[in-house]
N, C-alpha and C positions, 0 to 999 in steps of 0.2 A: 601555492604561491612560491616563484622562486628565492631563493634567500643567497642574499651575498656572499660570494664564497668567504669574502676578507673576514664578514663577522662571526662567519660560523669556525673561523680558524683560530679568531677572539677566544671563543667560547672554550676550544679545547685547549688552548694554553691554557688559561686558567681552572680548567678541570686537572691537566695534567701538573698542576702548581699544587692542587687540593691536598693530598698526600704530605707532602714536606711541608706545609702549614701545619696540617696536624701534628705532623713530626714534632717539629721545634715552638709550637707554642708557649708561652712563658722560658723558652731558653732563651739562655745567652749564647750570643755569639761576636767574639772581638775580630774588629777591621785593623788590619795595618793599612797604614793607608801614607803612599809614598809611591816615589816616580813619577813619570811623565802626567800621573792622574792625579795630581798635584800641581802641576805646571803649567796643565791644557787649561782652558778655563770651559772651555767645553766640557771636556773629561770630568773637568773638576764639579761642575753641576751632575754630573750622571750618578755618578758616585753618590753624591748626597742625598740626589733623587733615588738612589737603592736603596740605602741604611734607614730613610725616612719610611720609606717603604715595607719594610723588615719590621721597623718598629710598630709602624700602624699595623700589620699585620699579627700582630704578638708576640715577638721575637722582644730580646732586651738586647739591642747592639750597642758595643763601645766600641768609641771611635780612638787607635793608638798612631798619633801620626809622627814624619820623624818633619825637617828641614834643610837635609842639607846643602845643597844646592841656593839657597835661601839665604843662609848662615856666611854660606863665602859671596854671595853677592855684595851681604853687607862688612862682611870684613875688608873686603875691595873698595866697597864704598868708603871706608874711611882711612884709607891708603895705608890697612896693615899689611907688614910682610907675613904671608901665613909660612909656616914650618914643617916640617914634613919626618916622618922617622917611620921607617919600612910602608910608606906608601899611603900614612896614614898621619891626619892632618893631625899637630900637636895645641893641645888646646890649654893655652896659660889664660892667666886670669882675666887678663883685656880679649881674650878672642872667649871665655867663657860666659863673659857678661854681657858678649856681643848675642851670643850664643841665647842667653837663658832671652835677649830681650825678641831677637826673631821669633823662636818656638814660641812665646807669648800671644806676639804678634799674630802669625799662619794659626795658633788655636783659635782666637778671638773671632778670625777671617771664619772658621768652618762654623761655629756656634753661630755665627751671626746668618751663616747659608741654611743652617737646619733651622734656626728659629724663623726665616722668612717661609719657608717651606711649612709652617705650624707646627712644630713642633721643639718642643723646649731642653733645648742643650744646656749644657755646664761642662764650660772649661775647667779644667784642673793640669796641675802638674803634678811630678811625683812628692813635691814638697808637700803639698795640700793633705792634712789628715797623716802627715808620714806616712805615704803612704809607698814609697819607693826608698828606703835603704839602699844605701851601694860603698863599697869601697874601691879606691883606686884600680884601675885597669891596667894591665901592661900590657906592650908590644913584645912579643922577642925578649921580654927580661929588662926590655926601656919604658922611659920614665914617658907618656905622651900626655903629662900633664891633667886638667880635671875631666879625666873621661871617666866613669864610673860602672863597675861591675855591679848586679844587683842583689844584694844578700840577704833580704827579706823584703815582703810584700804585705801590708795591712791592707787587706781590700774593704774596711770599714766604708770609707767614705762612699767607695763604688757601691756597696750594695744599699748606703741611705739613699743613690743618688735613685737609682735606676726604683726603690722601693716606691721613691715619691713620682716616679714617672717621668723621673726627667733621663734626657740622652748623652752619658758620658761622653767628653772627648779629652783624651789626654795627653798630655810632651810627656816627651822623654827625660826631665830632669830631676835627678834626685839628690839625695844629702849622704854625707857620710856621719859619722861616730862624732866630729867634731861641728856638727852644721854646716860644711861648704857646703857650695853646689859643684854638683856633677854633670855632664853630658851623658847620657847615656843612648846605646846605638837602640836604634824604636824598634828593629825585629828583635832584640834582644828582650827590650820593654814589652812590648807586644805578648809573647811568650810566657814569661815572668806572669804576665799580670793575668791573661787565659786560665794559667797553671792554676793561680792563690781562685780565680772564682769561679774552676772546674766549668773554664767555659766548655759548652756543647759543640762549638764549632769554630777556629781562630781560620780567618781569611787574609794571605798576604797578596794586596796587589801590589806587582811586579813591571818590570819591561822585559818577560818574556811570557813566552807561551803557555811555560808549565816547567817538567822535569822532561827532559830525552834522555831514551834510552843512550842515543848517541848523538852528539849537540850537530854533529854536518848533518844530518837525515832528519828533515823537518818531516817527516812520517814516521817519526821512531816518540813520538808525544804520546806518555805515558796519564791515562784518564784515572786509573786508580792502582794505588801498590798498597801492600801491606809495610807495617811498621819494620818486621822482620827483612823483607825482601829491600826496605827504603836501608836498613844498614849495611845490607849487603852490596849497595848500591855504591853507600856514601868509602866505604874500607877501601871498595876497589879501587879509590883512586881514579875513575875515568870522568868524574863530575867537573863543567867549567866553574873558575876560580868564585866567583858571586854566590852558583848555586849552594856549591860546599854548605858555608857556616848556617843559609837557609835550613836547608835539607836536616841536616844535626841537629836545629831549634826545632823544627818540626818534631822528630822523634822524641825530642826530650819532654814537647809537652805532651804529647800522645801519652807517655809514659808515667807521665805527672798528672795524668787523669783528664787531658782534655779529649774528646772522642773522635773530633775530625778533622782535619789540618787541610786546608784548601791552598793552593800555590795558582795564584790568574795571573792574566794578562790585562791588568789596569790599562792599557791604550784600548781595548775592545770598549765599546758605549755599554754600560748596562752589563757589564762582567760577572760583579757578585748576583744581579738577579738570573741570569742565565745558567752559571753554576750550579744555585741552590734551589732555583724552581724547576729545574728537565731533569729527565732521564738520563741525557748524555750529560751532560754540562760541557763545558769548554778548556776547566783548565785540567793539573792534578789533583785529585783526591789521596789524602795518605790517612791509612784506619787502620785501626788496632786489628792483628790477628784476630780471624776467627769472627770480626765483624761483618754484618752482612753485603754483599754489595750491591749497588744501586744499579751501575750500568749494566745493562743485560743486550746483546747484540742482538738489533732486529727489533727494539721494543719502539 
C-alpha cells in the first residue's frame, strides 16, 4: 500500500521530538515572551499554541512577558509628554501607573489565549506572593525614575502555581523596601526569575535571528556556543547594541544554575517548538561548558 509521503514525514518529526520530551519532562522552562510576537496577532497565537503545547507535553513553562511598545501607546494615548535620559524612557509616577495598568492589561490578554486553548493560566505580577524585590535602577549614575533593579526573588507563589497545574504568566513589576512599584525590564525579570526556579531551559523570543558571529553576514548565525566562548564574545566588544545586555543575561543565568539559554527569532511561526523539538533548531543555543551538544552536522 502506498502511504503519503506528507504522513509519513508526520510520523518522523514527532519521533524525532521523542528524545527532548524525554529530556525535559516535568522541567521547567521560562518564555520571555516580547516583540513583534506580541504584536502580530498571528505570531501572537503561535506562541501560545507552543507553550500550550510544552505544557501538555510535560514541560512546566512560565510565561515572563514585558509591554513596551504598549506602555507608550497608552502614555500617548493620554497626551503625556514621555521623557527620555540616555535613550531610555524615564518613568515617574503618572507614566508608572500607566505602566503597571498596561502590563496588567497584555497579562490578562495571554491568560485569557492559554485558557481558550485548555489550559489554565494565572496572571501574576512581581508584586503577587512578593515575589519580585527590586530597588531603584540608574542610568549613567541618573535618576530614570520607578524603573527597578531586582534584588531578590521568592519563587513561592511560582512553584504553588505550576504544583497545582496551573500555567504561570508574569509582568514585570515589582516593589521596593518601601512598597512602590517598579517597572522592571522583563529580559531582566525573565532571568531573575529562571535563576530562583533553576529553570532547565529560559527562551527569549527576539526580532532577530539569534547571535552572529558578525551582524553584516547573515551566514555567520551562531546555532550553539558555550558559556566561556559567549564571554568571550560579549568582552570583544563586536556585539550590536540590543544583543550586548541580552547575551550578559544569558551568561549570568547559565551561571546561576539555569542549563540552557535559547535566543529565537519570535517573527518565525512556531519558533520555540522548532527550537526545542529538532536536531538543528533555528535560533542560538548557549550551554554551560562541557555540556553535551545536541547539533551534530549531517544528523
Amino acid at each position: 500500500m502506498e502511504m503519503d509521503q506528507s504522513i509519513m514525514q508526520k510520523a518522523e518529526v514527532l519521533i524525532e521530538a521523542l528524545p527532548y520530551i524525554q529530556r525535559f519532562n516535568r522541567k521547567i522552562i521560562v518564555v520571555k515572551y516580547g516583540g513583534s510576537a506580541m504584536v502580530d496577532e498571528e505570531l501572537k497565537h503561535h506562541v501560545i499554541q507552543d507553550v500550550v503545547l510544552l505544557k501538555l507535553v510535560g514541560f512546566k513553562p512560565i510565561i515572563v512577558h514585558g509591554g513596551g511598545k504598549e506602555i507608550s501607546k497608552w502614555v500617548n494615548k493620554v497626551g503625556m509628554e514621555p521623557h527620555f535620559v540616555n535613550g531610555l524612557r524615564v518613568t515617574d509616577e503618572p507614566t508608572m501607573e500607566i505602566a503597571e495598568m498596561v502590563l496588567n492589561k497584555v497579562n490578562k490578554s495571554l491568560v485569557q489565549l492559554v485558557n481558550e486553548l485548555g489550559v489554565k493560566a494565572v496572571g501574576i505580577s512581581g508584586k503577587d506572593g512578593m515575589m519580585l524585590k527590586c530597588r531603584k535602577k540608574y542610568s549613567g549614575g541618573e535618576d530614570i525614575g520607578f524603573v527597578g533593579e531586582i534584588t531578590e526573588v521568592n519563587p513561592k507563589v511560582i512553584y504553588d502555581l505550576l504544583e497545582k497545574d496551573f500555567l504561570p504568566i508574569i509582568c514585570p513589576i515589582g516593589f521596593d523596601e518601601g512598597f512602590s512599584s517598579y517597572n522592571i525590564n522583563a529580559d531582566d525579570a525573565a532571568c531573575a526569575i529562571a535563576r530562583a526556579v533553576k529553570a532547565e531551559k529560559l527562551a527569549f523570543l527576539t526580532d532577530v535571528e539569534g547571535v552572529y558571529r558578525d551582524f553584516g553576514d547573515k551566514s555567520s548565525l551562531i546555532s550553539e556556543i558555550t558559556v566561556d566562548e559567549a564571554q568571550v564574545f560579549v568582552d570583544s566588544g563586536s556585539l550590536g547594541g540590543g544583543m550586548l545586555p541580552k547575551l550578559q543575561n544569558c551568561i549570568d543565568a547559565i551561571e546561576n544554575g539555569v542549563n540552557r539559554v535559547h535566543i529565537l527569532d519570535g517573527r518565525i511561526s512556531h519558533c520555540l517548538l522548532l527550537e526545542i523539538f529538532t536536531n538543528k533548531g533555528i535560533g542560538t543555543a548557549i550551554l554551560r561548558d562541557g555540556d553535551e551538544r545536541y547539533y551534530h552536522p549531517g544528523q
